[in-house]
C-alpha positions in Angstrom: 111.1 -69.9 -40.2 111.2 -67.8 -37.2 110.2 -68.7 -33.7 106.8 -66.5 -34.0 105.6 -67.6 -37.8 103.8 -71.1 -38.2 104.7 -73.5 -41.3 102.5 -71.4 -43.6 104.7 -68.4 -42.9 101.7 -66.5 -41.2 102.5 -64.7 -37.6 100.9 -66.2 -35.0 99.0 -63.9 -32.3 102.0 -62.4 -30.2 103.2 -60.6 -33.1 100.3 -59.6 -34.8 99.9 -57.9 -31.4 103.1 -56.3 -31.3 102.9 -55.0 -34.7 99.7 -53.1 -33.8 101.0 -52.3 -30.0 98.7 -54.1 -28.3 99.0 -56.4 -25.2 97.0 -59.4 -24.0 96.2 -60.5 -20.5 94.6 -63.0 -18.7 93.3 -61.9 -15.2 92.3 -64.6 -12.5 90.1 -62.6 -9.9 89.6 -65.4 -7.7 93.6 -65.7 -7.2 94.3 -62.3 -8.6 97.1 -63.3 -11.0 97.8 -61.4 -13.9 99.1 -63.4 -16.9 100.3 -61.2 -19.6 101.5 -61.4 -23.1 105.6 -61.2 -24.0 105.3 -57.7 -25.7 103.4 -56.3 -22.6 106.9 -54.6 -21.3 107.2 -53.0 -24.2 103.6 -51.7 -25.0 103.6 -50.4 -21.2 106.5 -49.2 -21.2 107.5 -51.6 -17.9 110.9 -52.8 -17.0 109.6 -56.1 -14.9 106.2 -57.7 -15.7 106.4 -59.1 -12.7 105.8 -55.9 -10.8 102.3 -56.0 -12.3 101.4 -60.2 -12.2 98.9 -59.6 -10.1 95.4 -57.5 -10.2 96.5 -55.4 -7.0 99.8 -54.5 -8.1 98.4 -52.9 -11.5 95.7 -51.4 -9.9 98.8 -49.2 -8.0 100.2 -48.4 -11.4 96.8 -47.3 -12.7 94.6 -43.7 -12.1 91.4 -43.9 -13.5 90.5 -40.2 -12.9 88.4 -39.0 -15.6 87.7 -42.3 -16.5 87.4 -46.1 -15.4 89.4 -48.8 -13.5 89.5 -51.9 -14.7 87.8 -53.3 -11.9 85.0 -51.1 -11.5 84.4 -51.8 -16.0 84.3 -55.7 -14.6 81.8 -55.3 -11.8 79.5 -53.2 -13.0 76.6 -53.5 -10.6 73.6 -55.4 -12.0 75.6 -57.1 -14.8 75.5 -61.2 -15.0 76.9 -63.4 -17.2 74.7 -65.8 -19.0 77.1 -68.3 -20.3 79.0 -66.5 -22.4 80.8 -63.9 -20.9 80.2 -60.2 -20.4 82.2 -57.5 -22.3 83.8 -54.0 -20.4 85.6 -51.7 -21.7 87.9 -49.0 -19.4 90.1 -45.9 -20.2 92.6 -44.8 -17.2 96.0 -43.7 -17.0 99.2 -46.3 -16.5 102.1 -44.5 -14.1 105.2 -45.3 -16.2 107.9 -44.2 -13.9 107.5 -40.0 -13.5 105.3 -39.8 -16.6 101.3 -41.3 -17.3 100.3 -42.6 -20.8 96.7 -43.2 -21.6 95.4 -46.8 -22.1 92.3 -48.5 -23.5 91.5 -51.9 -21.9 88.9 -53.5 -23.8 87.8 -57.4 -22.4 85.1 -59.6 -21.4 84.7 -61.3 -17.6 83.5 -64.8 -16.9 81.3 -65.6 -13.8 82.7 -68.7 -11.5 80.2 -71.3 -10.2 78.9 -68.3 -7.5 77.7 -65.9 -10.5 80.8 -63.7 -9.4 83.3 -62.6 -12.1 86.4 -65.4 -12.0 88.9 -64.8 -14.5 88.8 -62.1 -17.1 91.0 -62.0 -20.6 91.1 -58.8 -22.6 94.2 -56.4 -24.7 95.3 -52.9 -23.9 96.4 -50.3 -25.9 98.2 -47.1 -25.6 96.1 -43.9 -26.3 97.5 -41.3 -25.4 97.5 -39.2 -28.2 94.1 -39.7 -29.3 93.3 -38.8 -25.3 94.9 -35.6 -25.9 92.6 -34.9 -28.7 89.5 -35.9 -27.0 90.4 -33.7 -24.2 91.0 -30.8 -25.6 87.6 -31.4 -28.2 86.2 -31.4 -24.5 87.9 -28.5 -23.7 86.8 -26.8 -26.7 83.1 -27.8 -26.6 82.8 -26.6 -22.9 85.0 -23.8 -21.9 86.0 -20.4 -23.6 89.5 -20.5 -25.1 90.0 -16.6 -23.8 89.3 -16.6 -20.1 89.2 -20.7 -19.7 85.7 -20.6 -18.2 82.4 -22.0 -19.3 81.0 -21.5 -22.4 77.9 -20.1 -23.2 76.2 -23.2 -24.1 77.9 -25.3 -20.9 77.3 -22.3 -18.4 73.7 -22.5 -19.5 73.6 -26.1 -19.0 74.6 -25.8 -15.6 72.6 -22.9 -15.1 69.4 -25.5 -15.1 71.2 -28.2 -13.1 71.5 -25.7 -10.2 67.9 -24.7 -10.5 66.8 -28.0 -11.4 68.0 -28.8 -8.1 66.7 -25.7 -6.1 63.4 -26.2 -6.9 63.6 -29.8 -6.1 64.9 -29.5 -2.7 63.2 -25.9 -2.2 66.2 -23.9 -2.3 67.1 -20.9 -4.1 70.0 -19.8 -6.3 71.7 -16.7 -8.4 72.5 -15.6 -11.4 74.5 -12.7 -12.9 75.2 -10.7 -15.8 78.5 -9.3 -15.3 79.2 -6.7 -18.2 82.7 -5.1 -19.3 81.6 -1.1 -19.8 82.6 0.8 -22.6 84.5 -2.1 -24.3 84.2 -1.2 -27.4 85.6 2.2 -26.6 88.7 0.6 -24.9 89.3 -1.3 -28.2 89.2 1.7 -30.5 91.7 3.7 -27.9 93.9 0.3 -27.0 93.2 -2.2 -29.9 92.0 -5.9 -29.7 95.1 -7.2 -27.9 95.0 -4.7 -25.3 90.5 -5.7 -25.3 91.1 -9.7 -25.0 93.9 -9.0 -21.9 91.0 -7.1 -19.8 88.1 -10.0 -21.0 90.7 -12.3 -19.6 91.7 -10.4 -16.5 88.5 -9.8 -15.2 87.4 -12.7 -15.5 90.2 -14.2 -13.2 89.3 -10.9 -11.5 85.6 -12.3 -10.9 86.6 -15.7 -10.5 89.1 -15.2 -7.2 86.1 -13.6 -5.5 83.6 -16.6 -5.9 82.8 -19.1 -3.5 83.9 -22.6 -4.4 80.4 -24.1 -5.1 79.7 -21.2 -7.5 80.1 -21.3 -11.5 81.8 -18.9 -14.3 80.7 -18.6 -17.6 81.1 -16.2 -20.7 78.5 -15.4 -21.6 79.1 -12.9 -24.8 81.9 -10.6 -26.2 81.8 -8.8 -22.9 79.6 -10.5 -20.4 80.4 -12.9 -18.2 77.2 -15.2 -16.2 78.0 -16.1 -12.8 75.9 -18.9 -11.1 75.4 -18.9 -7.8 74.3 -21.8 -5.6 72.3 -21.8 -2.6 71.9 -17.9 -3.1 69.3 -15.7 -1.0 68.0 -12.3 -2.7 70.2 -10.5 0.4 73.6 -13.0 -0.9 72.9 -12.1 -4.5 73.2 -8.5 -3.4 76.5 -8.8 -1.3 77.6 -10.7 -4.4 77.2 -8.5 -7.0 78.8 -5.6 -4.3 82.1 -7.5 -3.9 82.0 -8.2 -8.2 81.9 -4.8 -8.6 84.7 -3.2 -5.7 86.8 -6.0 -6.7 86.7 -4.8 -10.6 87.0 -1.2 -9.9 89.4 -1.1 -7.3 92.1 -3.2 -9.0 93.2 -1.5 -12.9 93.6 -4.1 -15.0 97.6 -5.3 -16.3 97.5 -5.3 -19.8 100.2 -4.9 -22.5 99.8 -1.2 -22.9 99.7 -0.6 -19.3 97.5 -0.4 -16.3 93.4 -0.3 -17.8 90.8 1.0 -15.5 87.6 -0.9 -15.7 84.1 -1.3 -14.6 81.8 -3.8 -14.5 77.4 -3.4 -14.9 75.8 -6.0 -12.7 72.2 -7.5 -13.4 70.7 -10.5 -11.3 67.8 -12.4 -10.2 67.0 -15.1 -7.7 65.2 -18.4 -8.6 62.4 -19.5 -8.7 61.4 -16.7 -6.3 61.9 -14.4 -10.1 62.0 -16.7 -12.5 61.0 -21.1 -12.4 62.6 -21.9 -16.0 66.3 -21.1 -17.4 64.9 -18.6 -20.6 62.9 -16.5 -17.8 66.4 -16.2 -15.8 68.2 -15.0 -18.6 65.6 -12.7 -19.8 64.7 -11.5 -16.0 68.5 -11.1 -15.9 68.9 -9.0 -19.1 65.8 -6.8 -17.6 68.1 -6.2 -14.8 71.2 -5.5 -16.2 69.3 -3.2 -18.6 68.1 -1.3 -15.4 71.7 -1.2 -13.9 73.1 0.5 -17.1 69.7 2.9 -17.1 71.0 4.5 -13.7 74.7 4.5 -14.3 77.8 2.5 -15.4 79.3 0.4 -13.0 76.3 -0.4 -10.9 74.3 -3.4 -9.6 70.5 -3.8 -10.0 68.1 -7.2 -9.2 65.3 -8.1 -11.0 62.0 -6.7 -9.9 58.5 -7.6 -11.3 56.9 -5.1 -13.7 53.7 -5.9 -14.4 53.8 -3.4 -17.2 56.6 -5.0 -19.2 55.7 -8.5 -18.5 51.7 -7.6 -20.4 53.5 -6.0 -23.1 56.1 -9.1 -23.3 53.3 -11.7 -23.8 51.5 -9.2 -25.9 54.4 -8.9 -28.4 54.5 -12.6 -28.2 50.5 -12.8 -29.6 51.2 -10.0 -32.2 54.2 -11.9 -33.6 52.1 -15.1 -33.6 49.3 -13.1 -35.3 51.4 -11.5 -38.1 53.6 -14.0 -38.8 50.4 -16.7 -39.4 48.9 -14.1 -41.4 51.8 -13.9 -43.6 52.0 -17.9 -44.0 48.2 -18.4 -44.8 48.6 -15.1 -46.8 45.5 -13.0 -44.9 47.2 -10.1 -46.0 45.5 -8.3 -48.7 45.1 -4.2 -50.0 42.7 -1.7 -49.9 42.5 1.6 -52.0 42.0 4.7 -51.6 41.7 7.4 -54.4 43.6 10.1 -55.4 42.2 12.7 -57.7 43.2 15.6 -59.4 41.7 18.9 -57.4 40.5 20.1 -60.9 38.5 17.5 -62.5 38.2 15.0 -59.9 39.3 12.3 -62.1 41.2 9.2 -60.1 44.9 9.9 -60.8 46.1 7.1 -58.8 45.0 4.9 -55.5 46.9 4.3 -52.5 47.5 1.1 -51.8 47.0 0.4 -47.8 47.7 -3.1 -46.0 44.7 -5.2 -44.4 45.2 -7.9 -41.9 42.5 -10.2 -41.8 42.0 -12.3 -39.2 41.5 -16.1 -38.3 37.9 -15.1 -36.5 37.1 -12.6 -40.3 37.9 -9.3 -38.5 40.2 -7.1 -40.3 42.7 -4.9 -38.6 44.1 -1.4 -40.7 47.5 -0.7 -41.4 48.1 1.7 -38.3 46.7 -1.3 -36.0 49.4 -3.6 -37.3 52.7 -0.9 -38.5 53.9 0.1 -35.0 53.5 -3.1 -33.5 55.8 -4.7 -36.3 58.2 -2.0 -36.7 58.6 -2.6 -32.6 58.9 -6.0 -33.0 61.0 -6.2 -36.0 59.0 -7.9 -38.6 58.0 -4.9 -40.6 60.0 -5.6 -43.6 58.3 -9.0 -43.6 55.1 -7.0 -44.1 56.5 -4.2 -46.6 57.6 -7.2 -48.8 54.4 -9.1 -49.0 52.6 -5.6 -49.7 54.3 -4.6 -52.5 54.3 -8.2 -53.7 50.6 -7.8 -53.8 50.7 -4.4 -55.7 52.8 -5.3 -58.4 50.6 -8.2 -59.3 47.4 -5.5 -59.4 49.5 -3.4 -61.6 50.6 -6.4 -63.8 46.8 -7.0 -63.9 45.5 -3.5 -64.9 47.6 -1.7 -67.1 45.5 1.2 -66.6 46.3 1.4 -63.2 48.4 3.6 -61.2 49.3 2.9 -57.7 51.1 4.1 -54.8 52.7 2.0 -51.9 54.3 2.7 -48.5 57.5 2.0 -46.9 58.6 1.8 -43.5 62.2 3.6 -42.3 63.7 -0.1 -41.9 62.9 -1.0 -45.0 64.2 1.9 -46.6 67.7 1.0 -45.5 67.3 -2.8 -46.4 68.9 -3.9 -49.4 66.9 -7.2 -50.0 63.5 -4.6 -50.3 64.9 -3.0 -53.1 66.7 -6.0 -54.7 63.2 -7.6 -54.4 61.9 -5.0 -55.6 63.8 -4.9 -58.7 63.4 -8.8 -59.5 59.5 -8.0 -58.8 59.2 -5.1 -61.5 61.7 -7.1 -64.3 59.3 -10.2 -63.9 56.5 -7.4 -64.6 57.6 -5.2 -67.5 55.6 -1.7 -67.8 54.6 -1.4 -64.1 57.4 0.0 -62.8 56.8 3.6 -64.6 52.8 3.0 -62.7 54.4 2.4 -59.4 54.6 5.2 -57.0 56.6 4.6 -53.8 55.6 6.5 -50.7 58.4 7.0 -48.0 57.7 9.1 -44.8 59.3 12.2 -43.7 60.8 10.8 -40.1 62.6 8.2 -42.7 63.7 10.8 -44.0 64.8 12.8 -41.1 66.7 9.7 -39.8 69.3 9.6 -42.8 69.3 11.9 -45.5 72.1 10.6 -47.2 70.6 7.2 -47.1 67.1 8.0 -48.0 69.2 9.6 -50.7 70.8 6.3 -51.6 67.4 4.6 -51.4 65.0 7.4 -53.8 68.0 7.0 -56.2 68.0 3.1 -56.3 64.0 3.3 -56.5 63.9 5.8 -59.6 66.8 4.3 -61.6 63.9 1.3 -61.6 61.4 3.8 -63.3 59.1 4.5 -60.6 57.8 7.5 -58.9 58.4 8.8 -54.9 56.4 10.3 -53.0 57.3 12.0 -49.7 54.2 11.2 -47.3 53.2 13.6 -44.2 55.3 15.7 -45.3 55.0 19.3 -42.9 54.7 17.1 -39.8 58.8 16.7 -39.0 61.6 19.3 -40.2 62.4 18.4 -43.5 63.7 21.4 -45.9 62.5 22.1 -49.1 66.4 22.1 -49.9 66.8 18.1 -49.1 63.3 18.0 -51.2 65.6 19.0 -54.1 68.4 16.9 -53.1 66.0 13.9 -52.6 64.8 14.4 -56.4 61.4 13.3 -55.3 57.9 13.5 -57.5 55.5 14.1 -55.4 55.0 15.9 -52.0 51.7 14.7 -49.5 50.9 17.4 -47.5 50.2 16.1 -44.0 46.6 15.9 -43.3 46.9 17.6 -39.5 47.6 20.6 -41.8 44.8 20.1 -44.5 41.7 19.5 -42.1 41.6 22.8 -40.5 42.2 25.1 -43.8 39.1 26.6 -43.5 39.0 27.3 -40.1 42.7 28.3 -39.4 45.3 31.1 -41.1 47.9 29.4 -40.4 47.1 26.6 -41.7 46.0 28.2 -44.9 48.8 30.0 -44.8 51.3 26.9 -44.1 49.8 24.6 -46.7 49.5 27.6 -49.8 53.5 27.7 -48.9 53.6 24.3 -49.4 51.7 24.0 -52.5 53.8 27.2 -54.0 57.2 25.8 -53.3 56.7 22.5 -54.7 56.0 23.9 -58.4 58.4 26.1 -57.9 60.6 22.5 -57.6 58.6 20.9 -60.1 57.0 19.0 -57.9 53.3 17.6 -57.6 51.1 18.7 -54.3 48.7 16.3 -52.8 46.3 17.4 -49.9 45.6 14.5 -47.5 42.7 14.7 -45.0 40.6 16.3 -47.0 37.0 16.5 -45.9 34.6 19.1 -47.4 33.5 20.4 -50.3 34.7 23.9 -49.2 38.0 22.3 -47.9 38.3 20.7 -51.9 37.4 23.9 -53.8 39.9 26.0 -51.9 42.6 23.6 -52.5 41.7 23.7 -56.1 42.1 27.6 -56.2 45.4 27.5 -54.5 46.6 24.7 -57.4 46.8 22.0 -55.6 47.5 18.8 -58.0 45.7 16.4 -55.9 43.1 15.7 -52.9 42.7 12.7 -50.8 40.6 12.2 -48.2 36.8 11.0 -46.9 35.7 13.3 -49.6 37.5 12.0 -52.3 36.5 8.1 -50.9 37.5 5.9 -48.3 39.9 3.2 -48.3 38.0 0.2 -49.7 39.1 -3.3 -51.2 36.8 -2.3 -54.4 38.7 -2.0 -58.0 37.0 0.7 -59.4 39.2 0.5 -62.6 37.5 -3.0 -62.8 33.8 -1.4 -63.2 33.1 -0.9 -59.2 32.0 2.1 -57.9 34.4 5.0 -57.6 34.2 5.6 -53.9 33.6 3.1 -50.8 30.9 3.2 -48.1 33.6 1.8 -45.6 36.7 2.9 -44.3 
């Protein structure tokens, strides 16, 4: 039996510690002795434990820098000790010769007749590895591995700190957008190596011409966000000057040589400008957006536009308006007819978005179309719309019906995958589906409008170019389109009677679509005399307040053929 085991062959608590490299201590504060266990030398790495017997020589030893001494852990102000001790815990760095390890210290105090801490027992163990990790999690989760700086997310959190703080006391303070120009062209000529070196060297570049209290973030791919504290509008200025010398005047070292660079400044001062941190980074993008509007490599602070700001927080309403209409599913169709110039008979109805309101207004399609397509959320919109027109079609197999599209929806794939999952859960609508695309989406990208009409028709259904005679589109990319159906732009259509050219210009049109094999509709029409002229110049189709106004009636379902209302 060895010195360490009891009878039962179990080892008693010195070498339990040892095996798990752990010390023990016992720490008298009102005589300051330090009692330790026999394995502490060798957990601590110490050639004399009685270099460290007492309280004040370990504290020597110890460097609590980014942590805790052990005596601040034990009096922690407001803390007493009700009878049973109080628990600390304390992480600091242990001076072992010319190198520091990383130690936990984990213990509870005792209070002595005065309420005061008296003595103290506790165990340490050496973490320096897992410190390593933490740090550099740390490291991770707050600075940019690139350039070393901020983060986006920490640079933002002490972007409101510093204005926190200059509102409280009244102050004021800066911040900067600071963008790389023409980055991407520097990686297509230099390649990404050559790209990261200038991200890193400017920002060192920006950095060594910062005050001390000031703060360095990246803020994107190439932008960096400066903060500046204690900043006047006149400081921000003299700032953003000395950013952009120091940039220009200096090329940048990289690995394929010298790089000249500039920089685009945009700031603002707070809260003169802006009171919360997502109206300093918007007020900041305005003016780094007006820099780049006068010219590369320039500065520009944020001024009020009264202009921009109505049309910000009426985008904000509009998206609010058509986003709740879509979830409570306000939106809903109206039809128009189409008829053929001969007979007159309905050929097919136009299907046109409504919005209806909370308050029971309704608000047309060319209310609500630019405002989404500016805001993004036209797709949204397009989807629902069809949506609702293949479920008409799926309800009346007589009908045949005709829907727009927007340009962005044109060029999104999920339109026309949904689109084909809509028309295989509805089997013979597809071939009664006409789908109306404009001719600016087709201006924009032939070869994808191309891709789209192709996609579209290999479904079964029809297209249809809409306004067509109002951009530049050729008859030739009307046969390389392979559409069905050409709708003469009404602008054209209403002044037949009364113009030649217009005559002229839509008889053309009418003449050079047979001769593709193409169907003519006239839009806009609105007169008898209008009507009968188009049906002597063979037009297939008329549409228009003649024909019947856009209504929510289903004449197919027994209603009356044309509306009273638009």
């Amino acid at each position: 039996m060895t010195r360490n085991e009891t009878t039962a062959g179990v080892p008693d608590a010195a070498d339990i510690l040892n095996s798990i490299g752990e010390a023990a201590y016992e720490w008298r504060l009102d005589t300051d002795a330090l009692t330790w266990s026999g394995n502490a030398a060798a957990v601590l790495g110490a050639a004399d434990l009685s270099e460290i017997a007492s309280g004040k020589a370990y504290a020597l030893r110890t460097d609590a820098a980014g942590g805790q001494s052990r005596l601040d852990a034990v009096n922690l102000p407001g803390v007493t000790d009700s009878g049973s001790g109080v628990t600390y815990q304390a992480q600091y760095a242990f001076k072992r010769g010319d190198e520091k390890i990383w130690v936990e210290d984990i213990g509870r105090w005792f209070a002595g007749t005065d309420g005061k801490p008296q003595r103290a027992h506790g165990v340490i163990r050496v973490i320096t590895e897992r410190h390593a990790r933490e740090a550099k999690l740390i490291q991770l989760a707050n600075f940019d591995p690139l350039t070393g700086e901020l983060n986006r997310a920490r640079l933002i959190e002490v972007l409101g700190a510093t204005l926190d703080e200059a509102i409280k006391f009244r102050g004021s303070c800066g911040f900067m957008l600071v963008a790389i120009d023409h980055l991407a062209q520097l990686n297509e000529s230099y390649g990404f190596e050559t790209t990261e070196s200038v991200i890193a060297q400017v920002a060192k570049g920006i950095r060594a011409r910062l005050r001390g209290k000031d703060h360095l973030g990246r803020f994107s791919g190439n932008k960096f966000g400066v903060v500046l504290t204690s900043c006047t509008p006149d400081e921000l200025t003299i700032a953003a000057e000395r950013l952009l010398a120091g940039v220009r005047d200096e090329p940048v070292t990289t690995p394929a040589g010298p790089v000249a660079v500039t920089v685009t400044i945009g700031g603002v001062t707070a809260p003169r400008h802006a009171r919360t941190v997502s109206e300093v980074l918007s007020r900041t993008q305005d003016a780094l957006h007006a820099a780049r509007s006068k010219r590369n490599g320039s500065f520009a602070a944020y001024r009020p536009n009264v202009e921009r700001d109505a049309l910000r927080r009426e985008s904000v309403r509009a998206t609010d308006e058509i986003v709740t209409a879509l979830n409570e599913r306000r939106i809903t169709l109206a039809f128009e007819p189409v008829v053929g110039a001969a007979g007159r008979h309905p050929a097919f109805y136009e299907c046109l978005m409504r919005v209806n309101r909370a308050d029971g207004s309704a608000c047309h399609a060319n209310e609500i179309i630019p405002v989404a397509e500016r805001l993004g959320l036209v797709r949204m919109l397009d989807y629902r719309v069809l949506e609702l027109v293949v479920a008409e079609l799926a309800d009346a197999p007589a009908l045949t019906a005709s829907v727009n599209v927007s340009p962005a929806s044109t060029i999104d794939p999920d339109w026309w995958t949904g689109l084909g999952a809509l028309l295989r859960a509805s089997p013979g609508v597809a071939e009664r589906l006409i789908v109306e695309i404009t001719e600016t989406a087709v201006i924009q990208n032939i070869d994808d409008t191309r891709g789209f009409v192709n996609r579209v028709k290999d479904l079964g259904c029809r297209i249809a170019i809409d306004d067509f005679g109002a951009g530049n589109t050729s008859f030739r990319n009307l046969r390389k389109l392979g559409v069905d159906i050409v709708k003469i732009d009404g602008a054209f259509v209403q002044n037949i009677m009364k113009s030649d050219d217009d005559r002229a210009f839509v008889h053309t049109m009418i003449d050079l679509s047979h001769r593709l094999g193409l169907k003519a509709v006239a839009e806009w029409v609105q007169d008898e005399a209008a009507a009968t002229l188009l049906a002597d110049l063979n037009c297939d189709y008329l549409q228009g307040a003649l024909i019947g106004l856009a209504s929510s009636e289903r004449p197919w379902r027994g209603g009356p053929t044309q509306a009273a209302t638009a």
